[in-house]
C-alpha positions, 0 to 999 in steps of 0.5 A: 500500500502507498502512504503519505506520512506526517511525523509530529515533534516532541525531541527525545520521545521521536523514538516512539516514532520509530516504533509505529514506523516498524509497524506500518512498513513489515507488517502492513507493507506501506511503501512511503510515497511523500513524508514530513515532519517537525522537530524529532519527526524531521530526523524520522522523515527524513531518514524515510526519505532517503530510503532507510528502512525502519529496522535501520532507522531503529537501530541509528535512533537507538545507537543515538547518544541524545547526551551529545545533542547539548553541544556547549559552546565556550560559555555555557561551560560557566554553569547557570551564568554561563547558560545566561550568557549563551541566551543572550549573546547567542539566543540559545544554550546549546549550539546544535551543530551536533544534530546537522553534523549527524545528520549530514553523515547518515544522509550521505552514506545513502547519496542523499546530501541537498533536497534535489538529491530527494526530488520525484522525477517529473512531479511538478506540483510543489505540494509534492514535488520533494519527497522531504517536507520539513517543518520550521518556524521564523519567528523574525517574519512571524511565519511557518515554512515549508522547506525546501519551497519557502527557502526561495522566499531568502533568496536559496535555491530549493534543490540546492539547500542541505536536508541537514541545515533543514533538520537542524532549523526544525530541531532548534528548539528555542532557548535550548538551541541557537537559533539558525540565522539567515539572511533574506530580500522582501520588498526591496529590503534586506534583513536576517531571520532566526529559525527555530523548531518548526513546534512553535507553529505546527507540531503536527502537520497532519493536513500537509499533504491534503488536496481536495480531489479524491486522493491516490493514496491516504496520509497517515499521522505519527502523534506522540499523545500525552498520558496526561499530567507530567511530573512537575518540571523543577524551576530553580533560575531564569534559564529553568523557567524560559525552558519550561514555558518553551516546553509546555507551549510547544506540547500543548501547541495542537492538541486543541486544534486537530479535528475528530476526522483527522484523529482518524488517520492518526496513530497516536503514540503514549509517550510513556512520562518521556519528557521532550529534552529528557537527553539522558534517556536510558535503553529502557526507556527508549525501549519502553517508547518503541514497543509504545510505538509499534502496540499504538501502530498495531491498535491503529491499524486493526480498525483501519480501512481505506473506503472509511479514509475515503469517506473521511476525506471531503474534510481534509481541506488544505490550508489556502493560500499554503501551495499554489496549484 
């Protein structure tokens, strides 16, 4: 079966991501068609997208040590003062050059290095036309992008623009990591954007890929769902208390707005009291996130049936003014 896929955010608990992908791909068969993602769930897209199977997405995200995604710079090595520091002089604590320099390895070991490498051969609709859609937020102009597309908007060339600095852009947390600057023309004018995760604006883009024709194939989302209440986060100084407000937004951000209907293409993942920057994750509980992963995946796809996506479908209408036709 072809699919569409859409893979929500939510940092250390993308492992749960993985666990539902190895469902859907051995025991359904699906074959991936266009994918996106935000945040964690743009490491996962991206992977699909460069045509790592599941089993070998499991095993990088399991060898992943998430300890050395806090990639200091020289002054955050000075404890609470130097984290401050960080957030003022460089907006962010933690660098995040580690995330891109991964990526870029694991991309190129499959030939994969700039979005052109990932392009469908005589697509023309921008909707679909990379086989990669990665999700970001700027929050100098106030607006989500879509890359690669929106990147001409700065003045890049899609094709040529690297799937790592995308990653990198969506896994920028904010006040966690530096956000990634570039510079851009609009109307005569020049100036600088700072991108961070795609989260502050769309953690959950499950109505990416929607068109309102009837479509070839359906589009599933990846959701990591909340159990409920989180352990209170200790709040001990400014940078504690800037972290948590980040974290409780982003996590909240689309519960309240993701209709019934697509809940029903939705396989929602527990996230088993994972927290999203949780970096020093043990093998247990990356464990206990997969096998969340793949029951949620299982659960799902017991009741799912493609003439009851069909029928659902007259109300997957795509956000306008988003693509052009």
């Amino acid at each position: 079966m072809k699919a569409d896929a859409v893979f929500e955010g939510g940092g250390v608990k993308g492992i749960g991501l993985v666990g539902a992908l190895c469902y859907a791909e051995k025991e359904m068969n699906i074959q991936w068609q266009n994918v996106a993602g935000t945040s964690a769930g743009a490491i996962v897209a991206a992977l699909v997208a460069c045509g790592y199977s599941s089993d070998k997405i499991k095993e990088i995200m399991g060898g992943l040590d998430f300890s050395l995604i806090k990639d200091e710079g020289f002054l955050d090595r000075f404890l609470v003062p130097g984290k401050v520091l960080s957030l003022l002089v460089e907006k962010g604590i933690y660098e995040g050059k580690f995330i891109e320099t991964f990526m870029e390895d694991i991309l190129q070991k499959n030939g994969v290095r700039t979005f052109g490498d990932l392009r469908i051969p005589g697509e023309t609709n921008p909707r679909y036309m990379y086989r990669l859609n990665v999700i970001a937020s700027d929050i100098s102009r106030g607006r989500l992008m879509v890359l690669p597309q929106d990147i001409r908007d700065y003045g890049c060339d899609p094709d040529s623009f690297s799937v790592a600095r995308a990653v990198r852009m969506s896994m920028s947390i904010p006040v966690f990591y530096e956000p990634v600057a570039i510079d851009f023309m609009a109307g005569g004018k020049s100036g600088k954007s700072y991108i961070v995760d795609g989260g502050i604006l769309s953690n959950f883009p499950v109505w990416l890929f929607d068109c309102p024709c009837d479509p070839p194939w359906p589009t599933f989302g990846f959701k990591l769902a909340e159990p409920g209440q989180e352990e209170p986060r200790n709040i001990k100084n400014i940078v504690d208390f800037l972290a948590a407000m980040v974290g409780t937004m982003m996590e909240a951000h689309d519960v309240r707005h993701i209709q019934d209907a697509n809940f029903q293409r939705t396989i929602a993942i527990p996230t088993m009291g994972v927290k999203t920057t949780e970096f020093n994750i043990s093998s247990d509980r990356k464990n206990l996130l997969f096998q969340a992963g793949y029951n949620a995946a299982k659960d799902f796809f017991i009741g799912y049936s493609e003439e009851k996506y069909r029928e659902m479908h007259p109300r997957f209408q795509r956000k306008e003014g988003l693509w052009n036709d």
